[in-house]
C-alpha positions in Angstrom: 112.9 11.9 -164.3 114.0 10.3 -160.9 114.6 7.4 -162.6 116.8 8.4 -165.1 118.4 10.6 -162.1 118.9 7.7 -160.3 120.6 5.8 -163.3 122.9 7.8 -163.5 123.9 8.1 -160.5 124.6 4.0 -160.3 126.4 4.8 -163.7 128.3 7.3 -162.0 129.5 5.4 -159.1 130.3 2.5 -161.2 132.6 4.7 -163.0 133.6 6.3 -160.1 134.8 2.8 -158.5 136.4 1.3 -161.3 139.0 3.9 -161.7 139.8 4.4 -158.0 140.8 0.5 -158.0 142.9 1.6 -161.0 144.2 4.8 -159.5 145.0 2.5 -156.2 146.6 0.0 -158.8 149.0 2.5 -160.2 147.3 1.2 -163.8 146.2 5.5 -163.9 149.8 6.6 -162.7 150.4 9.9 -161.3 149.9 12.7 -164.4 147.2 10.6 -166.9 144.8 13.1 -168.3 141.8 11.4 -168.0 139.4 12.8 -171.2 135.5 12.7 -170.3 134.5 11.3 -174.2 137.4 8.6 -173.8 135.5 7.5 -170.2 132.1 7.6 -172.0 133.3 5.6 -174.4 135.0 3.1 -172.3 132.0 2.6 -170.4 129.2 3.0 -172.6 128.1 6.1 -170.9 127.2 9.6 -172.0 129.1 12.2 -170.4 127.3 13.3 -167.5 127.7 10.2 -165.7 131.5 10.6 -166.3 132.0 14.4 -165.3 130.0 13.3 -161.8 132.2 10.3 -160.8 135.2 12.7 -162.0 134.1 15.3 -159.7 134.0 13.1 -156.8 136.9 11.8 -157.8 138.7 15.3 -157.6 136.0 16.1 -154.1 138.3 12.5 -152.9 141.6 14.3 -154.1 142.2 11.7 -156.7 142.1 13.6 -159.5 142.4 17.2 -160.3 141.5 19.9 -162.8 144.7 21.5 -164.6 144.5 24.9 -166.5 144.4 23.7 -170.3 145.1 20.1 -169.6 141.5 18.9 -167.9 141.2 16.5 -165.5 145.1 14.5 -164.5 145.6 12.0 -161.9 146.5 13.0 -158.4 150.5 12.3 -157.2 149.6 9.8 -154.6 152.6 7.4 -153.5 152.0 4.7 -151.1 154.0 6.5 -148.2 151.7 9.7 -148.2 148.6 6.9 -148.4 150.0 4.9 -145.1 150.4 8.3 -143.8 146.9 9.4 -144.2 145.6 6.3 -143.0 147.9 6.6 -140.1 146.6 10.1 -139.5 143.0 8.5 -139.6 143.6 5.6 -137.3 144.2 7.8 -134.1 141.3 9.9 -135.1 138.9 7.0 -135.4 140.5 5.7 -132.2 139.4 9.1 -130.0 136.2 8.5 -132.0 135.3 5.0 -130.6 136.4 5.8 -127.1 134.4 8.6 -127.0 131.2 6.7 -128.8 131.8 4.3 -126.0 130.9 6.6 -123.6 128.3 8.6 -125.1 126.2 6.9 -127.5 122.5 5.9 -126.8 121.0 1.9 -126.3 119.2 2.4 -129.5 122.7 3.9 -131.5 124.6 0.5 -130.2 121.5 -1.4 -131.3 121.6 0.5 -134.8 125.6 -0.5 -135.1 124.8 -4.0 -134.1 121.8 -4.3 -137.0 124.8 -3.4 -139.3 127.2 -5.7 -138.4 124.7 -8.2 -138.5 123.5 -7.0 -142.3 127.4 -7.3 -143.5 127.3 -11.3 -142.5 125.9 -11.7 -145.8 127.7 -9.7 -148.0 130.9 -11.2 -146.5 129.7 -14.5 -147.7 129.1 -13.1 -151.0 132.1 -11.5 -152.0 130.1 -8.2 -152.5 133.1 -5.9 -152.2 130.5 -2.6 -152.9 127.7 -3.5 -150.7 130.0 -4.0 -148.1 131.6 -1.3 -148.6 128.6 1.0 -148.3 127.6 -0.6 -145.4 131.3 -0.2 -144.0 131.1 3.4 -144.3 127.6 3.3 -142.6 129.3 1.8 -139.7 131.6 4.4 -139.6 129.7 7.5 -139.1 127.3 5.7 -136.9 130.4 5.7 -134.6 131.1 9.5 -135.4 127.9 10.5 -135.0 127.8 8.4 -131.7 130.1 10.8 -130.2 127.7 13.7 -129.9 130.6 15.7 -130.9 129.3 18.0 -134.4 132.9 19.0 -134.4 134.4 15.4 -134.4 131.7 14.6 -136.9 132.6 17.2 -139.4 136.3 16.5 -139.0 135.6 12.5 -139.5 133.6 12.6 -142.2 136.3 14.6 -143.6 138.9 12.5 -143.6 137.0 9.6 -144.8 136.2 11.4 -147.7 139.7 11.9 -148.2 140.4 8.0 -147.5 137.4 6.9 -149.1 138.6 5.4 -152.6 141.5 3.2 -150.7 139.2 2.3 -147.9 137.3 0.8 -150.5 140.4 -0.8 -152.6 141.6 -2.6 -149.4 138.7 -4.5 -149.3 139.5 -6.2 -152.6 142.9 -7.8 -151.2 142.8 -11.5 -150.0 140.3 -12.0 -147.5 140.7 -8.2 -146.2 136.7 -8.4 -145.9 136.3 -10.9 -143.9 138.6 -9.8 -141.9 136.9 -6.2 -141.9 134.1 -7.5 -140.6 135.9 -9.7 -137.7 137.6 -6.5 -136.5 134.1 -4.8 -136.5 132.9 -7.5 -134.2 135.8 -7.0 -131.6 135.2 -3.5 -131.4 131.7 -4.1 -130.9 132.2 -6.5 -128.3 134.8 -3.5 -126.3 132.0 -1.1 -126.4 129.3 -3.7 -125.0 131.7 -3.9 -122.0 132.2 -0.2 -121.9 135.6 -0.4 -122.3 136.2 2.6 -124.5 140.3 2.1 -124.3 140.1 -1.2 -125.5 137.3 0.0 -128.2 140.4 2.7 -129.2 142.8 0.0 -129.5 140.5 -1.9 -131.9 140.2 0.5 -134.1 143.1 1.9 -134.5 144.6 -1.6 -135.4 141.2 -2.1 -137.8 142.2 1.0 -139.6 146.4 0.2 -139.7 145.0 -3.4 -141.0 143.3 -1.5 -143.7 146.6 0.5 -144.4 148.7 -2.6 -144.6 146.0 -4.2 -147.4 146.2 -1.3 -149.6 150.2 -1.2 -149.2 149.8 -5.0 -150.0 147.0 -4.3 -152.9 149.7 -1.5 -154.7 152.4 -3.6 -154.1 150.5 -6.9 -156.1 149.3 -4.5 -158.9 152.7 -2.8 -159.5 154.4 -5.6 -160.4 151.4 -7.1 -162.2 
């Protein structure tokens, strides 16, 4: 049973995924109805795989649940995005300076172990299993703060983000990129420079804004 559990839930996030890059795309545009027997069709599924990635999906804001017309695609236009991820940035920022601070030798060893891990899937291309290590990183640094509040807040509003953090990744070398601007934050918070960590980030996540902008932008016209 665990294994068919956890099948499903791979099945599920596969789904889950491959129509956030679409949703980011504008190739689901604001108002598709998105039918759960289509889906399970499309990708070979049964239908419980397909009504959990649609529930995260709606948990992410993405999509939504209408009265009478099921699940639709979310309104999301690029400005409200770069907004969000605007919004984001300066939280992160008070994050890291704080994490700076705060965190333990054996937290900035456990933030240097993931770097280290995401070398490789840089190299490969591996958009997902960066990605999951990316978020990893993350709430390392939330959790860092020893802040429950700032936790619950951040983990928030990556939820919110989550689908286009993830998208970003797939534009030009935005990855390895990623991964630089994860090294130069790393090296602020060896110094104990928590202002400078701040700075890093908050440039890390408007980077991140501009690849989406630049991933919408590509796809719109495609």
């Amino acid at each position: 049973m665990d294994g068919i559990a956890e099948e499903r839930g791979l099945l599920s996030d596969l789904i889950r995924n491959a129509l956030t890059d679409e949703i980011a795309a504008g190739t689901l545009s604001a108002g598709t109805a998105l039918d759960e027997q289509d889906l399970a069709d499309r990708f070979g599924a049964s239908r419980t795989p397909v009504r959990e990635a649609l529930r995260q999906l709606a948990f992410n804001g993405l999509v939504e649940l209408r009265p009478r017309r099921g699940v639709v695609v979310t309104r999301m236009t690029p400005e409200r995005i770069m907004d969000m991820f605007e919004a984001t940035a300066e939280f992160e920022a008070m994050c890291v300076r704080l994490a700076t601070y705060r965190m333990t030798p054996l937290e900035r060893s456990h933030l240097m172990d993931l770097h280290a891990q995401s070398k490789a899937m840089v190299e490969a291309g591996d958009v997902d299993a960066y990605d999951t290590l990316n978020r990893g990183f993350h709430e390392a640094l939330y959790g860092a703060t020893h802040n429950g509040f700032l936790l619950e807040q951040a983990l928030a509003l990556r939820t919110r983000l989550s689908g286009f953090r993830r998208t970003q990744l797939r534009h030009g070398e935005r990855i390895r990129s990623s991964r630089t601007e994860h090294g130069e934050i790393l090296a602020a918070i060896a110094e104990g420079d928590g202002d400078a960590a701040a700075r890093r980030m908050r440039a890390h996540m408007l980077n991140a804004a501009s690849a989406i902008g630049h991933y919408i932008a590509e796809h719109a016209g495609a």
